[in-house]
Structure formats: C-alpha cells, structure tokens
MIMAR-476996 format. One record per residue: residue number from 1; residue in three letters; chain; y negated, z, x of N, C-alpha, C, O, CB in turn. Coordinates in Angstrom, 2 decimals. Each point is the difference from the previous one (the first is absolute). Glycine has a CB too. Layout:
REM MIMAR-476996
- NUM/Ala/A/Y/Z/X/Y/Z/X/Y/Z/X/Y/Z/X/Y/Z/X
...
REM end
This chain:
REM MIMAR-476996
- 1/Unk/A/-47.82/7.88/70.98/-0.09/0.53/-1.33/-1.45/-0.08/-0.45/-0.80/0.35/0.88/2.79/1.18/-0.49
- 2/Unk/A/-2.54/-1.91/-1.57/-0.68/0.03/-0.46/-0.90/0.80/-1.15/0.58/0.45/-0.99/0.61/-1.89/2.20
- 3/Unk/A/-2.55/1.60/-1.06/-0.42/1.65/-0.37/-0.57/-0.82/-0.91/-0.58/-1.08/0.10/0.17/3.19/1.84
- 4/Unk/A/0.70/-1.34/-2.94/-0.39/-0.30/-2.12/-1.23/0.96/0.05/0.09/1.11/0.52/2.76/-1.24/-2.24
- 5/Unk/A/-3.79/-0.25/1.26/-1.36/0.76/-0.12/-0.53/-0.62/-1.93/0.16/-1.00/-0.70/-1.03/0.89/4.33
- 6/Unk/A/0.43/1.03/-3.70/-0.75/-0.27/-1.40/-1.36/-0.47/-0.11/-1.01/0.48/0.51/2.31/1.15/-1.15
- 7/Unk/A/-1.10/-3.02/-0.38/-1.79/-0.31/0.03/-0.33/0.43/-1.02/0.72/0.22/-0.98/-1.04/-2.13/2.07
- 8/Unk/A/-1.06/2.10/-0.95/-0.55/0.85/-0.88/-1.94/-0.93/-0.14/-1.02/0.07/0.68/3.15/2.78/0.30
- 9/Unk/A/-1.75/-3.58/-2.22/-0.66/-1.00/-0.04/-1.60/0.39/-0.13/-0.80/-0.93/0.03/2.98/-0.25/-0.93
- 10/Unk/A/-2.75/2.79/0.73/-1.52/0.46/-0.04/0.01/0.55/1.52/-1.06/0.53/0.34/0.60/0.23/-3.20
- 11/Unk/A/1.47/-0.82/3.80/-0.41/0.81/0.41/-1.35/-0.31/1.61/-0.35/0.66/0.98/3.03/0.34/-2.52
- 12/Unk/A/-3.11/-2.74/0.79/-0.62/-0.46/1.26/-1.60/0.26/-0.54/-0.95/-0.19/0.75/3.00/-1.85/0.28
- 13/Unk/A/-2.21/2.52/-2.45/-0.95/0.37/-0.28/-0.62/1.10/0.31/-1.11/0.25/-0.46/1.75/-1.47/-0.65
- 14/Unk/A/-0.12/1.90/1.78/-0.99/1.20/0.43/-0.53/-0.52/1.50/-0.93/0.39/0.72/2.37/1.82/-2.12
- 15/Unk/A/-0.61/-3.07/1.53/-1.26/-0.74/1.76/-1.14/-1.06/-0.51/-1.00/-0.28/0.66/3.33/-0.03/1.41
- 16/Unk/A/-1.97/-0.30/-3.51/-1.30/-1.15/-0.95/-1.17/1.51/0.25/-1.04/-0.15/0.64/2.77/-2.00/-3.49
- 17/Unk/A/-1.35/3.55/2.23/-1.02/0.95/-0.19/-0.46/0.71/1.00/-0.97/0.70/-0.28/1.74/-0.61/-1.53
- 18/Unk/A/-0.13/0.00/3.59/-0.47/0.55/0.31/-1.38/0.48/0.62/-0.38/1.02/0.58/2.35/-1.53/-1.05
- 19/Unk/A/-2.54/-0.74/0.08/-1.38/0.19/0.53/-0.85/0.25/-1.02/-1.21/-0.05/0.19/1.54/-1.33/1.58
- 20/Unk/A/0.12/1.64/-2.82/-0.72/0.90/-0.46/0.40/1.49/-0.68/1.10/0.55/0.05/-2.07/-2.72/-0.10
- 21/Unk/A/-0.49/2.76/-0.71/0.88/1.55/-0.41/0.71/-0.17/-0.89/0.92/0.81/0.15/-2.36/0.63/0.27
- 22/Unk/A/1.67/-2.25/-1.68/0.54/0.22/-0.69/1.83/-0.21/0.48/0.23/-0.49/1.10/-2.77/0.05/-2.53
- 23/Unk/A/3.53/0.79/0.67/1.07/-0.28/-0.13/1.13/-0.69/-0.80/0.11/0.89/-0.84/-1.17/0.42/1.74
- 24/Unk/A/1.91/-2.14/-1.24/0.38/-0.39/-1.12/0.52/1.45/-0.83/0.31/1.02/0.62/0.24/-3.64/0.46
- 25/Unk/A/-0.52/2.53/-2.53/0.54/1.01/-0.48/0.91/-0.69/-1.03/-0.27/-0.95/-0.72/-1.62/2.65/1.28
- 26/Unk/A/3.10/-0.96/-0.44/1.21/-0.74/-1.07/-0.06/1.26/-0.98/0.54/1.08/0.24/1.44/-2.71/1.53
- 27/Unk/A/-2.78/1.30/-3.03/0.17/1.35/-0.90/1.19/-0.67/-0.91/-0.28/-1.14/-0.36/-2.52/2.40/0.26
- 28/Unk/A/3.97/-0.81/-0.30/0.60/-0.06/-1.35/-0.12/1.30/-1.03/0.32/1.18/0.11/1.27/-2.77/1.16
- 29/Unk/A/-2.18/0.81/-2.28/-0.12/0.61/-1.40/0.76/-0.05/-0.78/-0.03/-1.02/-0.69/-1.52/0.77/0.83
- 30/Unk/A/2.72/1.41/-0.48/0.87/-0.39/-1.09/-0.75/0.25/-1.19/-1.11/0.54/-0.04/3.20/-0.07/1.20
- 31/Unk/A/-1.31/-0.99/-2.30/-0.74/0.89/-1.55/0.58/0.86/-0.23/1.17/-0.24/0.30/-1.84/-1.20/-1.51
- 32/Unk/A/0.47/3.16/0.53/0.83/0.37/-0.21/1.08/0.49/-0.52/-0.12/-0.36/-1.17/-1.13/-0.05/1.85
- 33/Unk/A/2.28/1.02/-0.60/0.89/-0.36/-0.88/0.61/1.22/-1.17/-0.77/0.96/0.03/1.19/-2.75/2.04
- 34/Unk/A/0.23/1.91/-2.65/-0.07/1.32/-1.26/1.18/0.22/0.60/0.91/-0.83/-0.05/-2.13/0.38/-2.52
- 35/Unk/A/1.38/1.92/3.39/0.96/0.45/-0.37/0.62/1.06/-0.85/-0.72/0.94/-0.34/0.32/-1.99/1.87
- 36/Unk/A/1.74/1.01/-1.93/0.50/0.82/-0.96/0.88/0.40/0.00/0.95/-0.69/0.37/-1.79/0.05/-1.21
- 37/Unk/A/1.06/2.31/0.33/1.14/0.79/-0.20/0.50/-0.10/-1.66/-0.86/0.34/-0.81/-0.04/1.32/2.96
- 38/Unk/A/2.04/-2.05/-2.63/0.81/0.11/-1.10/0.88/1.07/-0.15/0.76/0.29/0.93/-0.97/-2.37/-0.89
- 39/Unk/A/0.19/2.84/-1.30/0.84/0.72/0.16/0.95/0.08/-1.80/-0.71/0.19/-0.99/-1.03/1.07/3.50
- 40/Unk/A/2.88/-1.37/-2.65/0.70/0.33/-0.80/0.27/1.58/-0.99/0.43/0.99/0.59/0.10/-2.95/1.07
- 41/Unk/A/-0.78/2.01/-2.85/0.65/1.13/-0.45/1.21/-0.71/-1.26/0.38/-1.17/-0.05/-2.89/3.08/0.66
- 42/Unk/A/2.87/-0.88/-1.45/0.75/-0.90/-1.01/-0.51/-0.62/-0.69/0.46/-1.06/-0.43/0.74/2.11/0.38
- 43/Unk/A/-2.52/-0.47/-0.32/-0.57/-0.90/-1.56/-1.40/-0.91/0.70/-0.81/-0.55/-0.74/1.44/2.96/-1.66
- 44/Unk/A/-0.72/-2.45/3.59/-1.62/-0.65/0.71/0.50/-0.14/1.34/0.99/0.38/0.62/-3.13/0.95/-1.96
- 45/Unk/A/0.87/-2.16/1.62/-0.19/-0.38/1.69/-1.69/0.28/-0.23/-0.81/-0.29/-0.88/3.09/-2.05/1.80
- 46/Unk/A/-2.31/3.15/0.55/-1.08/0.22/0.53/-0.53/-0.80/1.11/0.49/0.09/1.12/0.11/1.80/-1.96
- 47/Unk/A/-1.60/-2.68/0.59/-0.10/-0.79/1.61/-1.88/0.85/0.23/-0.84/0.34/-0.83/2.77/-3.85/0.46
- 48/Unk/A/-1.92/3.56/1.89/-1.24/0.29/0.53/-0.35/-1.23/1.13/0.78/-0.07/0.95/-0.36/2.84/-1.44
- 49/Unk/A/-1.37/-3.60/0.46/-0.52/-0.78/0.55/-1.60/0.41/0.27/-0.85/0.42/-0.78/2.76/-1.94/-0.17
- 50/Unk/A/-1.98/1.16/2.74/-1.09/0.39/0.51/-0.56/-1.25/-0.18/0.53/-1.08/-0.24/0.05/2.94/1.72
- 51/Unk/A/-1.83/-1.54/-1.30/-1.03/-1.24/-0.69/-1.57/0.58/0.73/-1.02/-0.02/-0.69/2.55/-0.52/-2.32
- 52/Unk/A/-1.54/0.71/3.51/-1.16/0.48/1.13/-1.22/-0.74/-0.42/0.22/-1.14/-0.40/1.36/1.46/2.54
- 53/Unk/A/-2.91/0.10/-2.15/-0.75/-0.24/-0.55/-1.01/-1.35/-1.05/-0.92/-0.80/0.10/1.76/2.61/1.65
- 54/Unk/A/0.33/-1.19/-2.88/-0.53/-0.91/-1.32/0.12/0.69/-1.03/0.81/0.85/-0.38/-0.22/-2.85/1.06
- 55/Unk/A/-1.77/1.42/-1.21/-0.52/0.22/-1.45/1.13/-0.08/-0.94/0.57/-1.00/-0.42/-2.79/0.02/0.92
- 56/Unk/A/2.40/2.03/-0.72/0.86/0.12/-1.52/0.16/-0.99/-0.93/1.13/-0.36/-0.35/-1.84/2.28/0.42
- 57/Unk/A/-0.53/-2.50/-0.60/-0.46/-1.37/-0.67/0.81/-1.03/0.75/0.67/-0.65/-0.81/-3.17/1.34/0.21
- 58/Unk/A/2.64/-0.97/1.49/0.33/-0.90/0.82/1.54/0.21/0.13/0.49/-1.08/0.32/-2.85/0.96/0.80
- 59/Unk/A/2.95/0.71/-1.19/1.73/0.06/-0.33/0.78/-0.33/-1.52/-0.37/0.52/-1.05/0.04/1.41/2.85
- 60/Unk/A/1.23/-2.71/-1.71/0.41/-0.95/-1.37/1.75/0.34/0.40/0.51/-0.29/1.08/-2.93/-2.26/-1.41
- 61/Unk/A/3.18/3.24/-0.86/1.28/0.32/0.19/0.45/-0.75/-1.25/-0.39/0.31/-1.13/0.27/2.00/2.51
- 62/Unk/A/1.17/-3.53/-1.06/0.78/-0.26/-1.45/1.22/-0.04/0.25/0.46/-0.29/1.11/-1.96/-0.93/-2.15
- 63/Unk/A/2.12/1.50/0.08/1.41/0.42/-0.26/0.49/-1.28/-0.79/-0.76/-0.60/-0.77/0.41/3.38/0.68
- 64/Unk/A/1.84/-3.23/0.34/0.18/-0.80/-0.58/1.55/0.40/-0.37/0.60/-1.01/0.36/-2.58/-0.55/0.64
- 65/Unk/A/2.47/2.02/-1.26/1.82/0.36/-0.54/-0.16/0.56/1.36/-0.94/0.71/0.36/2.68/-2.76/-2.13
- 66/Unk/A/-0.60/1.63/2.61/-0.14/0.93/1.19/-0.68/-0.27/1.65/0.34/0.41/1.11/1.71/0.21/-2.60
- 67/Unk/A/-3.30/-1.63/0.94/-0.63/-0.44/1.17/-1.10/0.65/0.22/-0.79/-0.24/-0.92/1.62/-1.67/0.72
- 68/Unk/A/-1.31/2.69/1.05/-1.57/1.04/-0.43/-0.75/-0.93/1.70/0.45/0.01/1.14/0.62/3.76/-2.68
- 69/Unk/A/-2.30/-4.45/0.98/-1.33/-0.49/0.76/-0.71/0.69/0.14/-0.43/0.61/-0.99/0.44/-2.16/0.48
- 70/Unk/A/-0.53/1.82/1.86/-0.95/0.86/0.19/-1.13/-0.63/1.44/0.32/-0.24/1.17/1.67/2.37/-2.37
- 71/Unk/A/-3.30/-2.24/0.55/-0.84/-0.94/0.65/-1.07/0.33/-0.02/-0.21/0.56/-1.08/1.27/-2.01/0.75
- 72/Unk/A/-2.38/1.40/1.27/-1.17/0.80/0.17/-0.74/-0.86/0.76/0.55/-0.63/0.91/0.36/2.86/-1.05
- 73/Unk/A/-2.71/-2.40/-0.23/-0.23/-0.68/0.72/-0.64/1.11/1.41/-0.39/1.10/-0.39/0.22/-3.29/-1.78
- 74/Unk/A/0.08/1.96/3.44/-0.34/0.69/0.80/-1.34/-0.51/0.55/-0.18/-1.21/0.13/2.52/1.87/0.11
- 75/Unk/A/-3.46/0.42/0.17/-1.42/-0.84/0.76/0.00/1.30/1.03/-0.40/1.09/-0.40/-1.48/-2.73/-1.82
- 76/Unk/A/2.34/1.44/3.52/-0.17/0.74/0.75/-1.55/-0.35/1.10/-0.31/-1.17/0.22/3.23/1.55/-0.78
- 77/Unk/A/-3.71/0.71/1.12/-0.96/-0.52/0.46/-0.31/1.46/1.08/-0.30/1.17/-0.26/-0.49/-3.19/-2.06
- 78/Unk/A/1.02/1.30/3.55/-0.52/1.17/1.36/-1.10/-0.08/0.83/0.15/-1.04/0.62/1.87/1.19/-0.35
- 79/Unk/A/-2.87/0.29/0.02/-0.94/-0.41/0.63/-0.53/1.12/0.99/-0.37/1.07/-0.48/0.01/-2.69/-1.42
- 80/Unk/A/0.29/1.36/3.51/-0.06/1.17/0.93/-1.67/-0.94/0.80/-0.31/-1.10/0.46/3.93/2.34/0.00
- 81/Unk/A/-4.28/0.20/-0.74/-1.23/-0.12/0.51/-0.98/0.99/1.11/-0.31/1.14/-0.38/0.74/-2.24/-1.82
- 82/Unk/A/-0.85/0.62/3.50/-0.30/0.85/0.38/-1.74/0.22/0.07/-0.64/-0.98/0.38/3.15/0.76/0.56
- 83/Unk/A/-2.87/0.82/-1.11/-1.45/0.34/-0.66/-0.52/-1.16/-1.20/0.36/0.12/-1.18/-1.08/1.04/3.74
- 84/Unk/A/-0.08/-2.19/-2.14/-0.01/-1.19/-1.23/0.33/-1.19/0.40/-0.48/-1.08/-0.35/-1.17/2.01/-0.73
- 85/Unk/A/2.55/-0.71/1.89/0.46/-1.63/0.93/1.60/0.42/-1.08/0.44/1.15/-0.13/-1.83/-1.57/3.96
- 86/Unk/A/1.96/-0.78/-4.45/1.03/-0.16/-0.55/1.05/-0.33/1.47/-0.36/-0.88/0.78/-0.91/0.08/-3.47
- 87/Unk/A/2.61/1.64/2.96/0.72/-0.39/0.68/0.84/-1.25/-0.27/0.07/-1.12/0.49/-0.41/3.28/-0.03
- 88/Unk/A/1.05/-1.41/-1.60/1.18/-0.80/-0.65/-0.11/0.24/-1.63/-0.30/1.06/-0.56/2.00/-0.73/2.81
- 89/Unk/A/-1.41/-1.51/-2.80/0.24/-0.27/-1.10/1.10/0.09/-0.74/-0.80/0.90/0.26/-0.60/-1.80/0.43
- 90/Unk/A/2.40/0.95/-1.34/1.19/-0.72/-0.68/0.21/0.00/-1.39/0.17/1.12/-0.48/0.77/-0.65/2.33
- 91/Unk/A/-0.91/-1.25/-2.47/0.61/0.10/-1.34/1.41/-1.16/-0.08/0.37/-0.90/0.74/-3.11/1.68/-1.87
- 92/Unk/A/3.24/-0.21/-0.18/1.07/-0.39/-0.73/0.17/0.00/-1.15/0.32/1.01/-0.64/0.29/-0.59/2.04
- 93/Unk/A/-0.84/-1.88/-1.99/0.23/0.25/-2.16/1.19/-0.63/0.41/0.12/-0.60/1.07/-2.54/0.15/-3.17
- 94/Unk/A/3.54/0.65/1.04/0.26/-0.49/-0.77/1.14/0.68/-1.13/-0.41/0.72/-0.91/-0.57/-2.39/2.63
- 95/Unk/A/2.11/1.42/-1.59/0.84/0.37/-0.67/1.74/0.23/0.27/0.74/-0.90/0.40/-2.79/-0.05/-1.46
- 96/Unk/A/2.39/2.04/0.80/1.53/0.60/0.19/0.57/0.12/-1.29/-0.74/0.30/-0.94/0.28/1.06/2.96
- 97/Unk/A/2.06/-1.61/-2.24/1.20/-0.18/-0.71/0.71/0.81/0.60/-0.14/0.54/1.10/0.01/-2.62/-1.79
- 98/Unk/A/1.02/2.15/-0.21/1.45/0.64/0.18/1.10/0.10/-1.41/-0.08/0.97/-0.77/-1.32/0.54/2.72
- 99/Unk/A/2.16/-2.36/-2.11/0.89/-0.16/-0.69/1.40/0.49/0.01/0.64/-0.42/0.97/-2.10/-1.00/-1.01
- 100/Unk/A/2.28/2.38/-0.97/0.73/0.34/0.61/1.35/0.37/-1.59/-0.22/0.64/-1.03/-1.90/0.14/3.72
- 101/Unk/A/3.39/-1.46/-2.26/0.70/0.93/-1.28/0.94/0.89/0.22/0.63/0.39/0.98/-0.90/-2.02/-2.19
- 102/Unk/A/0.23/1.94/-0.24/1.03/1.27/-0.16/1.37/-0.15/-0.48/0.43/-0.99/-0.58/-2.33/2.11/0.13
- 103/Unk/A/2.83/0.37/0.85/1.03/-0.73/-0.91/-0.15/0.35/-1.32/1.06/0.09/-0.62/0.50/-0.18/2.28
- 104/Unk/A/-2.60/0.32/-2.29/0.32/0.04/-1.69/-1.25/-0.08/-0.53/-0.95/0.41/0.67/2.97/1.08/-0.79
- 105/Unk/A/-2.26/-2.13/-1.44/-1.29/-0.55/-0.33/-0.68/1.09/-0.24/0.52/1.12/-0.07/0.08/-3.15/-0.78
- 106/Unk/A/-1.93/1.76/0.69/-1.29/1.47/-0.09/-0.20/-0.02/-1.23/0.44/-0.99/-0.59/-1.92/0.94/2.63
- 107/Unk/A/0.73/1.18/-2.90/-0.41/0.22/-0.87/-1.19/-0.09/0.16/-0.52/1.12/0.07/2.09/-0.23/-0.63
- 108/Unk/A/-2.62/-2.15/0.68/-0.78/-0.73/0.36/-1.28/1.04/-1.08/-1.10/0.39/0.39/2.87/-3.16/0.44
- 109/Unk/A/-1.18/2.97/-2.12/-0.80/1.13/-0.63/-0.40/1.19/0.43/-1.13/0.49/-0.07/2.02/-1.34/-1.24
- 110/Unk/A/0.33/1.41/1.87/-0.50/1.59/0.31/-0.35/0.18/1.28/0.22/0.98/0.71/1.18/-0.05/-2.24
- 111/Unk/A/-2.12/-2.24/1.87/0.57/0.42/2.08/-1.45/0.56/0.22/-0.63/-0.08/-1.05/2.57/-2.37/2.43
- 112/Unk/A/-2.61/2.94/-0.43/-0.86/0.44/0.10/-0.56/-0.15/1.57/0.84/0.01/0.90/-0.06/1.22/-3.04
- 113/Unk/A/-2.41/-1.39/2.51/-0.09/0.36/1.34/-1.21/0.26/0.49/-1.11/-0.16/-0.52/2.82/-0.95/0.78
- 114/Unk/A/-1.32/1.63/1.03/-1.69/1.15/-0.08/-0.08/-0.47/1.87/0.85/-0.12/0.88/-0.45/3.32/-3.28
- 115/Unk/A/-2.22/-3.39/2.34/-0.24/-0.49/1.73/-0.90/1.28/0.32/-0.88/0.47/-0.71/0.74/-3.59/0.77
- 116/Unk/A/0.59/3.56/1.19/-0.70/1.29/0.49/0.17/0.02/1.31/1.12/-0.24/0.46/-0.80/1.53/-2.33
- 117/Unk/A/-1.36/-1.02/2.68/0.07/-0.15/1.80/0.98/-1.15/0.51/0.88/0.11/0.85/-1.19/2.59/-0.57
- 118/Unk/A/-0.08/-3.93/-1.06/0.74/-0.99/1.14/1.15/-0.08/-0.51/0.62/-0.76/0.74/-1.62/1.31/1.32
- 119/Unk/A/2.08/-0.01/-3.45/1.29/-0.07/0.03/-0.21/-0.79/-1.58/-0.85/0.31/-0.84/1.99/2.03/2.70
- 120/Unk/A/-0.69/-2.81/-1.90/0.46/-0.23/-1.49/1.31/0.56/-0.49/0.92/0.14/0.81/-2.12/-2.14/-0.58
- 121/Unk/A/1.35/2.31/-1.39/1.48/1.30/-0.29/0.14/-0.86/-1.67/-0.73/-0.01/-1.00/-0.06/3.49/2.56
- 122/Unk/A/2.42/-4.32/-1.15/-0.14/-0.86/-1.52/1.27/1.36/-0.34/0.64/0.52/0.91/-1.29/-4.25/-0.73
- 123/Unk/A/0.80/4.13/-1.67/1.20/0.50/-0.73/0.45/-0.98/-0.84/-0.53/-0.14/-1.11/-0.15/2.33/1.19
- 124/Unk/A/1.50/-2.82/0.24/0.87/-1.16/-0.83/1.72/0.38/-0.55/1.06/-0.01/0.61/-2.67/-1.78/1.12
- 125/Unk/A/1.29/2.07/-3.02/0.84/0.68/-0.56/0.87/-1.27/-0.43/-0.45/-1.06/-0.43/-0.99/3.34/-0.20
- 126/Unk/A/3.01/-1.89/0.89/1.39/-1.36/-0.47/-0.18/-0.33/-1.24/0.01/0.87/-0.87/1.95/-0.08/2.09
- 127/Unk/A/-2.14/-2.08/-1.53/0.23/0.14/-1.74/1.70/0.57/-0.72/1.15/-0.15/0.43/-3.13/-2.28/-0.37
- 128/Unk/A/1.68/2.80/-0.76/1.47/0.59/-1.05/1.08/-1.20/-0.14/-0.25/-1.12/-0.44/-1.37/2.77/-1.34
- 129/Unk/A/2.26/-1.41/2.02/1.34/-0.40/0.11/0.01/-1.43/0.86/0.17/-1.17/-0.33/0.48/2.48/-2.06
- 130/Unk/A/-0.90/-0.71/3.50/0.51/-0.79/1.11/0.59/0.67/1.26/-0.19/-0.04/1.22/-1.43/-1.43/-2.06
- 131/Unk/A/2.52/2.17/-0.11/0.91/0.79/1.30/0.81/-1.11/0.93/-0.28/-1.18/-0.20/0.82/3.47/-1.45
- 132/Unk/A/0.06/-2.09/2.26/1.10/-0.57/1.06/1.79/0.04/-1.04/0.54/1.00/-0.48/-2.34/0.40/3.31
- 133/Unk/A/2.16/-2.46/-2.87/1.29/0.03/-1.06/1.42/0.34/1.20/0.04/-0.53/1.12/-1.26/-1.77/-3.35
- 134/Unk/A/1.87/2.90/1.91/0.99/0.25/1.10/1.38/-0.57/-0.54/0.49/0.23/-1.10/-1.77/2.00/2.04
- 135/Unk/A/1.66/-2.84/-0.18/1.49/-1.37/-0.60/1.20/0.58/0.99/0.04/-0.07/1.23/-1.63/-2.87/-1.63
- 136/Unk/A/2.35/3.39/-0.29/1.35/0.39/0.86/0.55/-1.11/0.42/-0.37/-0.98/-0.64/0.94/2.84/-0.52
- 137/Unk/A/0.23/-2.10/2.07/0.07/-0.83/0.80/2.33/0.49/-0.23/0.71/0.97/0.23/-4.38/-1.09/1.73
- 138/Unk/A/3.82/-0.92/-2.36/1.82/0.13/-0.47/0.66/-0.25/1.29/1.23/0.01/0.08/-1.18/-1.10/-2.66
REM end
C-alpha cells in the first residue's frame, strides 16, 4: 500500500534560509471590506455599514431606483517602533465598494446619512407608491 503525502511547494525554502536570521514571511493583505446590517420598517430601510477609519469626505452613496452604491476611498497606515529604530511599517490605499438592492425603489430625495465612529447610518425612505400588488390566484 502506498502512503499519499502532501507537497507543499515553499516548503524547501526555509532550508534556502536557514543559514541565515532572517525567515521567509508569507504576509496576505486583504482590502477591507464594508460590512452591513439592513433593516426594514414599512415606510424605510435602515442600513448601517462599518467603514473603519475614513474620512467622511471620502465616502460617496448613490442611489439609483432600487440600487444603493456605497464606496470609500481607504489609506490605512501602521507603524510599530521601538525607541527610533522603525520596526515595521505597513500601509494600505486604496479603495472599497459595496453594491447592493432592495426590494423597492428609494426616495433618492429624502434619504439621508450620517458617519460617526466608523459606522455610516443611511435612512432611505421607499418612494410612494411602490407597494407590493397582491394577485389572487383562481
């Protein structure tokens, strides 16, 4: 019988490094991403989307009948230092989306939205007369 083992195609690189100190490092950087709570009443939808540190200026919401865009550019920047020797560095520009519809068109006029600690809070009120039509069924 024969024994199935997994190759694992970096993994001869840590003997290329071992003579010295350093190590390979596999960092993955995602971008990140908006998430969001929606919520329904009769006459509006409330959505709250976290949006972690950006400029107010920098967030763009359009409404289109019942498609609402919501997009920000992001410049994240960390930097860990121990006395005046820089350890580590990192930054991240660029930019996050999130597209999303509803079931009924917005009142693109009255909608409103306010950014405070990281959340954005849209009030997107239904436009008038776009209820749901109910068809009896014979």
């Amino acid at each position: 019988m024969a024994n199935v083992t997994r190759y694992d195609p970096f993994g001869d690189l840590d003997d290329l490094f071992k003579g010295f100190m350093l190590r390979p490092v596999r960092m993955e950087q995602q971008a990140p991403q908006i998430k969001m709570d929606v919520k329904e009443t009769d006459d509006a939808y409330m959505v709250h989307a976290d949006i972690p540190g950006v400029k107010k200026e920098d967030i763009k919401v359009d409404i289109e009948g019942n498609m609402v865009s919501i997009s920000a550019e992001v410049k994240q920047e960390k930097e860990e230092k121990k006395g005046e020797r820089v350890i580590r560095s990192e930054r991240y520009y660029g930019s996050v989306s999130r597209s999303f519809s509803l079931a009924h068109d917005v009142d693109d006029s009255k909608a409103q939205a306010k950014y405070a600690d990281g959340v954005l809070e849209l009030t997107l009120p239904k436009r008038a007369g776009a209820k749901a039509n109910k068809i009896v069924v014979k």
